[in-house]
C-alpha positions as CSV (number, residue, x, y, z in Angstrom):
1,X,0.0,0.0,0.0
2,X,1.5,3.7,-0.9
3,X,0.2,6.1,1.1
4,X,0.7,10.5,0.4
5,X,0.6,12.6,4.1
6,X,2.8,15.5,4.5
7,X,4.9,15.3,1.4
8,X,6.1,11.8,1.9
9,X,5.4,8.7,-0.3
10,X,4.7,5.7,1.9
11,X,5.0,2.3,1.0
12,X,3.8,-0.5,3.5
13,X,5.0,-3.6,3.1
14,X,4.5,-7.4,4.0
15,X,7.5,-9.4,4.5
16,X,8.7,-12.5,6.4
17,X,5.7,-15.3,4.9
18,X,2.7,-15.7,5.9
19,X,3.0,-17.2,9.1
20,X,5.1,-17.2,12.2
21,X,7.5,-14.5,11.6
22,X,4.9,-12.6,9.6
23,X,5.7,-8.5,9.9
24,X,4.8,-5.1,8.4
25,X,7.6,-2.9,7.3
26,X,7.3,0.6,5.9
27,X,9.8,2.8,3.8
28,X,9.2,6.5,2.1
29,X,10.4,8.8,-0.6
30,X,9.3,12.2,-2.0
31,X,9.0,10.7,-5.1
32,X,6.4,8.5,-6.3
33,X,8.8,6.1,-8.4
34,X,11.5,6.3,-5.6
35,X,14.6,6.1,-4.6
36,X,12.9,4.6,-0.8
37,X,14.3,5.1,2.3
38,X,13.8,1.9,4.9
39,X,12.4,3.3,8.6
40,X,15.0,2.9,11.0
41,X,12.3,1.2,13.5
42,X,11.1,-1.5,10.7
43,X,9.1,-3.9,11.1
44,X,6.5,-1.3,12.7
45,X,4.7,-4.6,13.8
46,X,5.6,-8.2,14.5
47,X,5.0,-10.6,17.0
48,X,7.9,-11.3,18.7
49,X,6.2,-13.2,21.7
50,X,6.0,-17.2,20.4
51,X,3.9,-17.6,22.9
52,X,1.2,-14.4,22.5
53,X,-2.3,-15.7,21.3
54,X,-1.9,-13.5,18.4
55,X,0.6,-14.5,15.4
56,X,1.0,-13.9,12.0
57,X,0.8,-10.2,11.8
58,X,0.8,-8.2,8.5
59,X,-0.1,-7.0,5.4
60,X,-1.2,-3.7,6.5
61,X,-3.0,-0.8,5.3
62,X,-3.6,2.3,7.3
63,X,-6.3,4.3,7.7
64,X,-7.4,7.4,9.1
65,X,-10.5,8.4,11.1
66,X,-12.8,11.7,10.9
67,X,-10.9,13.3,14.5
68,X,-7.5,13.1,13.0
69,X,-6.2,9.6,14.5
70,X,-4.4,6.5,12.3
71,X,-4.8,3.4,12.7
72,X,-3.2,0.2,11.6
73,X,-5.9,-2.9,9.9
74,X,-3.9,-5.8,9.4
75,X,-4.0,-9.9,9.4
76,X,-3.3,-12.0,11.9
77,X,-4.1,-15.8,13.0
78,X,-4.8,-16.9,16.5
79,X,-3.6,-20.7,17.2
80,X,-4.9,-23.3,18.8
81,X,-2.3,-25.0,21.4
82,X,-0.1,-23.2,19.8
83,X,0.3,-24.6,16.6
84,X,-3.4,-25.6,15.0
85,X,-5.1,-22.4,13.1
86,X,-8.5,-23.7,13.0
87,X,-10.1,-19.7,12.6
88,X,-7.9,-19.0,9.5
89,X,-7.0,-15.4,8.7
90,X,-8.1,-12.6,11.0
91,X,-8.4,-9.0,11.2
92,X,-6.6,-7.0,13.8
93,X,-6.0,-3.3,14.2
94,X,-4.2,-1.0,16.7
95,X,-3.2,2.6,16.4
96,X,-0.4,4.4,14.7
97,X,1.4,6.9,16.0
98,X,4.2,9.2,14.0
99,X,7.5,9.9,15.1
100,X,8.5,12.9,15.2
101,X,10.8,12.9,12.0
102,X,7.6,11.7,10.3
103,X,7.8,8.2,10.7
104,X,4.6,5.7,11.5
105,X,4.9,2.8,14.6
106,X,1.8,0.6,15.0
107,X,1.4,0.3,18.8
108,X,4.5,2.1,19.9
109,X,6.1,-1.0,18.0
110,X,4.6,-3.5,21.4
111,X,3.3,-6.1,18.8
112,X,-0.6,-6.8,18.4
113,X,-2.8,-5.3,21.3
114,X,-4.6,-8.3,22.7
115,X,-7.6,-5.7,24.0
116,X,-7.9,-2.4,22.8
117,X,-10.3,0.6,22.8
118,X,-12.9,1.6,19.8
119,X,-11.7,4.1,17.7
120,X,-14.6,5.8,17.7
121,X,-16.7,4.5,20.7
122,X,-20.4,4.9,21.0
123,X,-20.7,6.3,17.0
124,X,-24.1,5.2,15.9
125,X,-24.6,3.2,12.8
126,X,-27.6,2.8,11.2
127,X,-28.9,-1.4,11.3
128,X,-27.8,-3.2,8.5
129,X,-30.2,-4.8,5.9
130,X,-30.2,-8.4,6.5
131,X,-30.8,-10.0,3.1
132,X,-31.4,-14.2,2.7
133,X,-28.1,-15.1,1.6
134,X,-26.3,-13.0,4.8
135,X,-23.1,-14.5,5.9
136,X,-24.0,-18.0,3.9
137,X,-20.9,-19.2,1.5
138,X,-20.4,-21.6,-1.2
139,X,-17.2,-23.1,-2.4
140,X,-18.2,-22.2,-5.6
141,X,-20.8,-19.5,-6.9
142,X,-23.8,-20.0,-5.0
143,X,-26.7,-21.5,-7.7
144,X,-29.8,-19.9,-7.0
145,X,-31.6,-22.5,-9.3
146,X,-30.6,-25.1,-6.5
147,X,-29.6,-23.2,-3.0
148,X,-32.3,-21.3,-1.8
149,X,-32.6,-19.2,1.9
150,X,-36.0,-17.6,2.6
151,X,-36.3,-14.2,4.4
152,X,-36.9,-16.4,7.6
153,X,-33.4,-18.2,7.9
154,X,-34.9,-21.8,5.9
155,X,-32.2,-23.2,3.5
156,X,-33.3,-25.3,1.1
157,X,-30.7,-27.1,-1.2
158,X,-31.7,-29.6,-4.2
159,X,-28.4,-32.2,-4.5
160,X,-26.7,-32.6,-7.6
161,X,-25.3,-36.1,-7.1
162,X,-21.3,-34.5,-6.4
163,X,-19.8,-35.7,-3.1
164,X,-18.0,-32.8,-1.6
165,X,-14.8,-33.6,-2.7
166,X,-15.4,-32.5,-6.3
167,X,-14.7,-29.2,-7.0
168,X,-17.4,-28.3,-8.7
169,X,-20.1,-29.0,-6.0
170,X,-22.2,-26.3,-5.0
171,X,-25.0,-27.7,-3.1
172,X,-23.8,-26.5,0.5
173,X,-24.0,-23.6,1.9
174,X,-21.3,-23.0,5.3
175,X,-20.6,-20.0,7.8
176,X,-17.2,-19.3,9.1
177,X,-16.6,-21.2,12.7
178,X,-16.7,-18.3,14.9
179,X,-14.5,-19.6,17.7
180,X,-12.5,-22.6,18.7
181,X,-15.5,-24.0,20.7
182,X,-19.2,-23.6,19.8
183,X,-22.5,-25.5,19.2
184,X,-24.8,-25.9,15.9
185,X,-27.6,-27.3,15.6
186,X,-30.5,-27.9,12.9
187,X,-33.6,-29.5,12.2
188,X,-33.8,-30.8,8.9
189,X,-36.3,-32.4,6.4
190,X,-37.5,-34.0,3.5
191,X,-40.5,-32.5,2.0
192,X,-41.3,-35.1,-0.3
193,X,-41.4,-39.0,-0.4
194,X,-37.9,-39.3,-1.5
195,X,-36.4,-39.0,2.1
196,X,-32.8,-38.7,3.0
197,X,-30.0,-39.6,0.2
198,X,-26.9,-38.0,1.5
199,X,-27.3,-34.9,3.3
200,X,-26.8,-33.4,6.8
201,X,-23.9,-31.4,8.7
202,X,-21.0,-30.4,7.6
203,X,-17.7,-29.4,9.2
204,X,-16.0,-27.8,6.0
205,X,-12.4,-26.6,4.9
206,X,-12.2,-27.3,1.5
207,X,-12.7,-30.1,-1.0
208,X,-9.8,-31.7,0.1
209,X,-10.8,-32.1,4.0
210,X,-14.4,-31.9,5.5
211,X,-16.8,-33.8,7.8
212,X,-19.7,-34.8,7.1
213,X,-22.9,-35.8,9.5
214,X,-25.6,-37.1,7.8
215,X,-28.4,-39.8,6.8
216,X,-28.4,-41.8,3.9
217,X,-31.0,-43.9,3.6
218,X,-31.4,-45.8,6.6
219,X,-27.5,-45.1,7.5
220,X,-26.6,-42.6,9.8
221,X,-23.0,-41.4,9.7
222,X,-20.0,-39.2,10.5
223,X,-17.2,-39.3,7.9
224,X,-13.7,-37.3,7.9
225,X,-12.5,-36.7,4.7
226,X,-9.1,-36.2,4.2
227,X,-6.8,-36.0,0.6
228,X,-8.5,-37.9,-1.5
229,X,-10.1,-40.9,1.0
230,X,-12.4,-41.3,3.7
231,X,-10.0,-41.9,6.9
232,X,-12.6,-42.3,10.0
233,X,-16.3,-43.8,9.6
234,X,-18.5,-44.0,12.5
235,X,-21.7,-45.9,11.3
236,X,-25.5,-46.8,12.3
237,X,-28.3,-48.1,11.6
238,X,-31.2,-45.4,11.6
239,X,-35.1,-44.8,11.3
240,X,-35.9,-41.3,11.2
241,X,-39.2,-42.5,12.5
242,X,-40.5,-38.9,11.4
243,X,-39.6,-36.4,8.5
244,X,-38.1,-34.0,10.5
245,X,-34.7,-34.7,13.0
246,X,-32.4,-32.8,14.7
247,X,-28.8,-33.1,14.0
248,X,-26.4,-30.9,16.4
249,X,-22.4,-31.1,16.4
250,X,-20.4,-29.8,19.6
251,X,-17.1,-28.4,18.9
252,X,-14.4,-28.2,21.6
253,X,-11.1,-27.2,20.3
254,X,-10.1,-30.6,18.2
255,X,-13.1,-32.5,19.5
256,X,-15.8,-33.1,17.8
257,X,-19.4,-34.4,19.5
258,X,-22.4,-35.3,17.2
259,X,-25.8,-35.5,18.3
260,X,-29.5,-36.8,16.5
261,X,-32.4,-35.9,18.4
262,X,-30.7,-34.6,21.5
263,X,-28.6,-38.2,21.7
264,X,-24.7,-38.1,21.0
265,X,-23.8,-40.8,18.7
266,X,-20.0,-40.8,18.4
267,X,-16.8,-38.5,19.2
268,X,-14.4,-37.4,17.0
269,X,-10.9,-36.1,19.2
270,X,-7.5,-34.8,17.3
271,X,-9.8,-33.4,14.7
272,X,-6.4,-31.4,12.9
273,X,-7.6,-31.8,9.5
274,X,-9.7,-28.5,9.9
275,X,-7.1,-26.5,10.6
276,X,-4.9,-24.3,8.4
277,X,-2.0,-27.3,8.9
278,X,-3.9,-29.9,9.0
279,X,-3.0,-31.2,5.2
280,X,0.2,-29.7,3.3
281,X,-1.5,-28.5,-0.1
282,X,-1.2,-25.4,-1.3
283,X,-1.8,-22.3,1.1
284,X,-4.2,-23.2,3.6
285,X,-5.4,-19.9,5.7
286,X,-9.3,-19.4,4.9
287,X,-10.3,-21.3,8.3
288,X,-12.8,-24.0,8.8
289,X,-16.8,-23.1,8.1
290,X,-20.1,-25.4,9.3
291,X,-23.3,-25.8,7.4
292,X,-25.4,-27.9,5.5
293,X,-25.1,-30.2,2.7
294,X,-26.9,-32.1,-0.1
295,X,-25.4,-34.7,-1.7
296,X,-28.2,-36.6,-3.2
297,X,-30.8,-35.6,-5.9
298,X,-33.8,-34.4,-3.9
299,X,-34.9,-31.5,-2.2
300,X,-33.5,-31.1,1.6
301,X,-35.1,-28.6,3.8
302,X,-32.7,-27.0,7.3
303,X,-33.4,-24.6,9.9
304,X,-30.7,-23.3,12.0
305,X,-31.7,-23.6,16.0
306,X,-28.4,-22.9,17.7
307,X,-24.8,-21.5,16.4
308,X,-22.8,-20.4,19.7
């Protein structure tokens, strides 16, 4: 990011990888096109703590607010005993302050602030709009023709007959796991005869490691996915007995509970394949998501009870 105040040309930059290490460094010229000078206090933020619950800091961008303050919005990751980053890629920010001879330290160069005031406390924003499709994502461009989300929070997916692992599979729709433990739960249906083919809960990375809790047929499963094979199957025979059940999945750091009808029906522990390390392929940082999932042919109906 290049950024104009006071006759200087700043240019924020990201170094040191992505992860551990990770650091914002800043140099400046009165020329557009250079030559740059580098700050005598670079990096202007790093973690130098191993052991802080915030890692991974940088790429940058400043900003400034309406009273005349600057403040710092960056990336960051937080780990999970230290070395699991089931979250993914967060957003931190702290305050900039300029040196004297014109130079910008993020946090009095302290590292990421852990807790830190608003910027602008108590400023009134108007309520957002909620539309349908509100914090829902798809791996792919979410089909309209086949994913569907009434105004009162009903998803409704028609399968396509792809297993999750193919890349071009689009009936699911997922939300970003919002910490490292938390509860969801929904009741789901079949509105017509055709019942249950392959759909449920899922615990989602990408299409090369997810969970998946669901009903097929008479079968009712949990299956981690994980480069290209099925490595843990828990299995059971099941009636729904009704058209609607109730399928809820507990999540406590790496351990995963799953629940039908308000009875747990097998444990998962060392769950590491939802986290950013947890398979070596590619640049894994987008963190894990839950939802729902259609992998049959019919119509599946879900409503979300619980998301803590």
């Amino acid at each position: 990011h290049i950024l104009k105040k006071d006759g200087w040309y700043y240019c924020f930059l990201a170094e040191g990888g992505t992860g551990i290490g990770h650091k914002i460094t800043v140099a400046r010229s009165r020329q557009l096109m250079g030559p740059y000078e580098d700050c005598p206090y670079n990096p202007i933020m790093t973690q130098k703590d191993p052991a802080a619950a915030i890692q991974c800091c940088g790429h940058g961008k400043p900003v400034s607010t309406p009273d005349g303050r600057w403040y710092m919005v960056y990336l960051c990751s937080r780990y999970l005993d230290g070395k699991w980053g089931i979250l993914g890629r967060e957003t931190c920010l702290d305050e900039i302050t300029w040196t004297p001879d014109g130079w910008p330290l993020v946090n009095q160069r302290k590292g990421p602030s852990y807790m830190a005031k608003l910027p602008l406390n108590g400023l009134q924003k108007p309520d957002p709009v909620k539309l349908p499709y509100d914090g829902w994502l798809c791996p792919r461009t979410i089909d309209r023709e086949r994913s569907f989300v009434s105004p009162e929070g009903i998803l409704r997916i028609r399968g396509e007959g792809k297993d999750l692992n193919d890349r071009s599979c689009v009936s699911l729709l997922v939300k970003r796991q919002p910490d490292f433990n938390f509860t969801c739960e929904y009741e789901m249906w079949a509105p017509d005869e055709d019942g249950y083919r392959d759909a449920g809960l899922t615990l989602y990375y990408d299409e090369n490691t997810f969970i998946k809790f669901g009903i097929k047929d008479r079968c009712l499963f949990v299956r981690e996915y994980v480069d290209n094979a099925y490595v843990r199957c828990l299995e059971q025979d099941f009636e729904p007995g009704s058209s609607h059940v109730y399928l809820k999945i507990v999540t406590e750091g790496l351990k995963r509970s799953f629940y039908i009808n308000g009875t747990v029906v097998g444990v998962l522990d060392h769950v590491t394949s939802l986290c950013s390390e947890g398979l070596k392929k590619g640049k894994r940082f987008t963190g894990a998501m839950t939802g729902v999932y259609n992998n049959g042919t019919n119509f599946i109906c879900w409503r979300q009870h619980r998301s803590i």
